[in-house]
Backbone as a ProteinNet text record, in pm:
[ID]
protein_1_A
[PRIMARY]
XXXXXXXXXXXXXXXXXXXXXXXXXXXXXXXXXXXXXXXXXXXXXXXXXXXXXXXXXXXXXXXXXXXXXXXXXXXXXXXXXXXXXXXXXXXXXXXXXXXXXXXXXXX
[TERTIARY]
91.9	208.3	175.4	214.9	180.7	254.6	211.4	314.7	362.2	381.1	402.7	310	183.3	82.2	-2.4	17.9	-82.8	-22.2	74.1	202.4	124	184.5	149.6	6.4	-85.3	-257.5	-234.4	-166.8	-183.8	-104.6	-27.8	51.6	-12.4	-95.3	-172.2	-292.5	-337.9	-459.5	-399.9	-295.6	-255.3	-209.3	-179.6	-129.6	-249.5	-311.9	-449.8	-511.4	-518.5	-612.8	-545.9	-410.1	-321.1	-341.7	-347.2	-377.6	-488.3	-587.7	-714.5	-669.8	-682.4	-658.4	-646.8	-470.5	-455	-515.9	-547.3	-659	-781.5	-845.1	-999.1	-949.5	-819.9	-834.9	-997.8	-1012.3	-1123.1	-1243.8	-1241	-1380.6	-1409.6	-1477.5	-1505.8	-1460.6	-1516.1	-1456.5	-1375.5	-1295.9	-1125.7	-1053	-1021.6	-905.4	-1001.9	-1121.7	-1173.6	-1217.8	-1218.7	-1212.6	-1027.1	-962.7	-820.8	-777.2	-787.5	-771.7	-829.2	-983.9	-1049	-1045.7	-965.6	-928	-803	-708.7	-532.7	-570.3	-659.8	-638.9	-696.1	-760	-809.3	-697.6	-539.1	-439.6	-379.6	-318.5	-265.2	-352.6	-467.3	-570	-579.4	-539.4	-518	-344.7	-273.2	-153	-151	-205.6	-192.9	-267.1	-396.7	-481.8	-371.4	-269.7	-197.2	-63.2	-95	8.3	188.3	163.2	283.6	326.8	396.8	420.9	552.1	579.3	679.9	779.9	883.7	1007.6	929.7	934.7	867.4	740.9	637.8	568.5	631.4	678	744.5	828.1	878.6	985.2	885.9	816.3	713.7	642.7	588.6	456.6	457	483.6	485	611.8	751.1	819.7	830.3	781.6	738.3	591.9	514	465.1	501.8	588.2	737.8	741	824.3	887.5	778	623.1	583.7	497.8	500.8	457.9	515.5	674.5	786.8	816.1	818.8	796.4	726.2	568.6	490.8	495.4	484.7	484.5	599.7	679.3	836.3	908.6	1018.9	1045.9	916.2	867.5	828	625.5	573.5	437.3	459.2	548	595.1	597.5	686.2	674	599.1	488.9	428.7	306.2	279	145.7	183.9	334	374.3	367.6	429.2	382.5	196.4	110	-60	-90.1	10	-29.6	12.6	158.8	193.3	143	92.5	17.2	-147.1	-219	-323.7	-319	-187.9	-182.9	-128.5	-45.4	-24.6	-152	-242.6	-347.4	-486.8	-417.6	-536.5	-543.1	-657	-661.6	-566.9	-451.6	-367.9	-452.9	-538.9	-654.7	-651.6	-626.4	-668.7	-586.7	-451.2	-351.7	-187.3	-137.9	17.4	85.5	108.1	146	282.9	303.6	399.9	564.7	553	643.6	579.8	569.7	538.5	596.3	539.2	579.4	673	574.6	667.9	675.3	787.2	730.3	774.6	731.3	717.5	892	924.9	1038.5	1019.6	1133	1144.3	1243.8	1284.9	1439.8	1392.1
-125.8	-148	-255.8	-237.4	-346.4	-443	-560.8	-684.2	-731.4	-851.3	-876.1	-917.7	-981.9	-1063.2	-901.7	-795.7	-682.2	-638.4	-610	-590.1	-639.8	-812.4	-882	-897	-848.9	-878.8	-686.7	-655	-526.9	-519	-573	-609	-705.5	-821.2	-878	-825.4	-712.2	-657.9	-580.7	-498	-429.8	-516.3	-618.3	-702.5	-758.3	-832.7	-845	-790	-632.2	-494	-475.6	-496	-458.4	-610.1	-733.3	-865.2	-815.4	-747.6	-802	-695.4	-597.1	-448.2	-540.5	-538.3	-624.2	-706.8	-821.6	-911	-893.9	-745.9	-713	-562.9	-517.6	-362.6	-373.2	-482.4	-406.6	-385.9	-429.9	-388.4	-253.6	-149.1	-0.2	45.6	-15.7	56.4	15.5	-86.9	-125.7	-38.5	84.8	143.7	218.2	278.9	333.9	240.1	137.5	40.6	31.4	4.5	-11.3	132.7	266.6	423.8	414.5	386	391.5	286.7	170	72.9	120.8	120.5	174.4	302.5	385.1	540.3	517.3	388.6	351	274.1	288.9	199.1	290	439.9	494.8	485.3	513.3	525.6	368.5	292.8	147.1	125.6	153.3	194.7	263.9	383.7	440.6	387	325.7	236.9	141	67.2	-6.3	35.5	139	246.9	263.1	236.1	254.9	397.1	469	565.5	576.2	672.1	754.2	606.8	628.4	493.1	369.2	365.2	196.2	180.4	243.5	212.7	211.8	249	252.3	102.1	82.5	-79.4	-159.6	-200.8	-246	-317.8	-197.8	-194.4	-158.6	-69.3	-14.9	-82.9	-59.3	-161.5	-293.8	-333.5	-510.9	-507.7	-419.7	-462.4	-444.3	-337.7	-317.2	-456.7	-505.1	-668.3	-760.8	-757.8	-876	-816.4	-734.6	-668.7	-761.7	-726.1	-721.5	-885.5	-942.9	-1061	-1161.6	-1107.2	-1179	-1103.4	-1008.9	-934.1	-907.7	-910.4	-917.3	-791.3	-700.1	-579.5	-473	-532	-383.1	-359.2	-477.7	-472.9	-447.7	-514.1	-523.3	-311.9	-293.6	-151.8	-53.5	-118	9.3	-42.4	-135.5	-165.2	-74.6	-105.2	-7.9	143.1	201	324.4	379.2	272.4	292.8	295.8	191.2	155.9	301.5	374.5	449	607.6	634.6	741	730.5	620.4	623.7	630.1	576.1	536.5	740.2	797.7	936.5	1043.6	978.3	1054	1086.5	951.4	950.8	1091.7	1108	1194.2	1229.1	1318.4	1297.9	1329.9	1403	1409	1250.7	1174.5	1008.8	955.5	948.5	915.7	1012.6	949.7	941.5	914	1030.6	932.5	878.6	758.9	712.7	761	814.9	890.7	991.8	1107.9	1201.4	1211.8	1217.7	1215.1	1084.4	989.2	847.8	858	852.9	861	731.6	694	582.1	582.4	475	408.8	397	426.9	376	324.1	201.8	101	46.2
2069.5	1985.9	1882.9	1713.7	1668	1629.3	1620.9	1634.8	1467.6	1461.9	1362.6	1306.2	1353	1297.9	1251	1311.9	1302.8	1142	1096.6	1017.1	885.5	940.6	837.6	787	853	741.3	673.7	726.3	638.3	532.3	550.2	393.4	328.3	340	313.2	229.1	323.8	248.8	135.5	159.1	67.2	-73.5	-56.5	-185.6	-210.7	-172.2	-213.1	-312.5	-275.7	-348.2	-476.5	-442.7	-564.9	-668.8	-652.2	-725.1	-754.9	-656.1	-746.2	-872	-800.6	-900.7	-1033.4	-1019.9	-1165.9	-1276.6	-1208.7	-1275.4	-1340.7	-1260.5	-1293.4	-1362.3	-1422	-1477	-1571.3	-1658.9	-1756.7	-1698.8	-1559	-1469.7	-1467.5	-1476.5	-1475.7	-1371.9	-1234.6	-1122.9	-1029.5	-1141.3	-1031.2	-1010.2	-1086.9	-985.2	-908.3	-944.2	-818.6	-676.6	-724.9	-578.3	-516.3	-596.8	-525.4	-485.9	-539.5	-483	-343.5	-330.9	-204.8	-107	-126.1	-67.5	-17.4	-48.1	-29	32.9	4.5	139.9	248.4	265.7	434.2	493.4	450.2	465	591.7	525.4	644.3	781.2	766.1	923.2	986.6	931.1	941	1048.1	961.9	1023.3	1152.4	1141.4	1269.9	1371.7	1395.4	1467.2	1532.3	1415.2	1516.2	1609.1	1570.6	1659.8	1609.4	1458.6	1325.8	1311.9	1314.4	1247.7	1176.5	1094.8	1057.2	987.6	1001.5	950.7	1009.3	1108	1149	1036.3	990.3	947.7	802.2	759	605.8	575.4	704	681.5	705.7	805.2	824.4	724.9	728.1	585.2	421.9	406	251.1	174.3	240	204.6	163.7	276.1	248.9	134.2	96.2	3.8	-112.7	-124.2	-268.4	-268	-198.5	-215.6	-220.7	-193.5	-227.6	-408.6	-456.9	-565	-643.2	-593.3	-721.6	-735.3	-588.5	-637.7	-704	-728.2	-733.8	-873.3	-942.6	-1067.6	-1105	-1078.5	-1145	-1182.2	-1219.3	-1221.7	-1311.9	-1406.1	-1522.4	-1407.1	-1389	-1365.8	-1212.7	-1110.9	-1026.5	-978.7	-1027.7	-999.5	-1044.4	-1131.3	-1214.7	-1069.1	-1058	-947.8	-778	-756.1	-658	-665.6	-772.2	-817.8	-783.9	-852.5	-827.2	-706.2	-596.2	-470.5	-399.5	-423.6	-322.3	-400.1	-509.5	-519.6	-458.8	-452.8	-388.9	-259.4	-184.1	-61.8	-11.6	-121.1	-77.2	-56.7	-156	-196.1	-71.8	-1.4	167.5	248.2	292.3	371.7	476.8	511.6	596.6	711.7	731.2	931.4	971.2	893.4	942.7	1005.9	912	994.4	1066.6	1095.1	1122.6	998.9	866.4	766.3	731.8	739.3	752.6	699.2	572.9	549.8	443.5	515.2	380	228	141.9	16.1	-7	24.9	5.6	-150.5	-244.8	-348.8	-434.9	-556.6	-654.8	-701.4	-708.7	-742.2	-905.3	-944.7	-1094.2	-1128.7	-1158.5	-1169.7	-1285.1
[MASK]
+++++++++++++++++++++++++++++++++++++++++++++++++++++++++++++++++++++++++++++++++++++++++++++++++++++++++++

């Protein structure tokens, strides 16, 4: 079962990937590092034994809210949008995916 400390480095990593993302776009192969970083997220999830809604409040949620806080509404959601199409884009054989067709918010 995963706890909160298990939770929290995965939202961690996930905001991480998404900061660096940001900072380094004119690097050549930042989004291909943050795409292939974010689809080892669901098989990550399921390892800690997350699925379905729990893993969506959990996890993907709470990194909406640390996006938006830390990038503010317009960058804030366009980086969530990158995060949850790469994060859709994972192999589903890997994991339990947390909510199918999680899809990108636009406010």
């Amino acid at each position: 079962m995963a706890t909160e400390r298990d939770a929290r480095e995965l939202i961690d990593r996930c905001v991480s990937c998404m900061v660096f993302y940001h900072n380094s776009k004119a690097a050549p192969h930042a989004e291909s590092a943050m795409v292939a970083e974010i689809q080892a997220i669901p098989a990550l999830i399921a390892a800690i034994g997350l699925n379905g809604d729990d893993a969506n409040d959990r996890v993907i949620r709470r990194v909406e809210n640390e996006l938006l806080a830390r990038f503010g509404h317009e960058a804030g959601w366009r980086l969530f949008n990158e995060f949850t199409a790469a994060y859709d884009a994972a192999p589903k054989r890997h994991s339990a995916h947390p909510k199918a067709g999680l899809s990108p918010r636009v406010d």
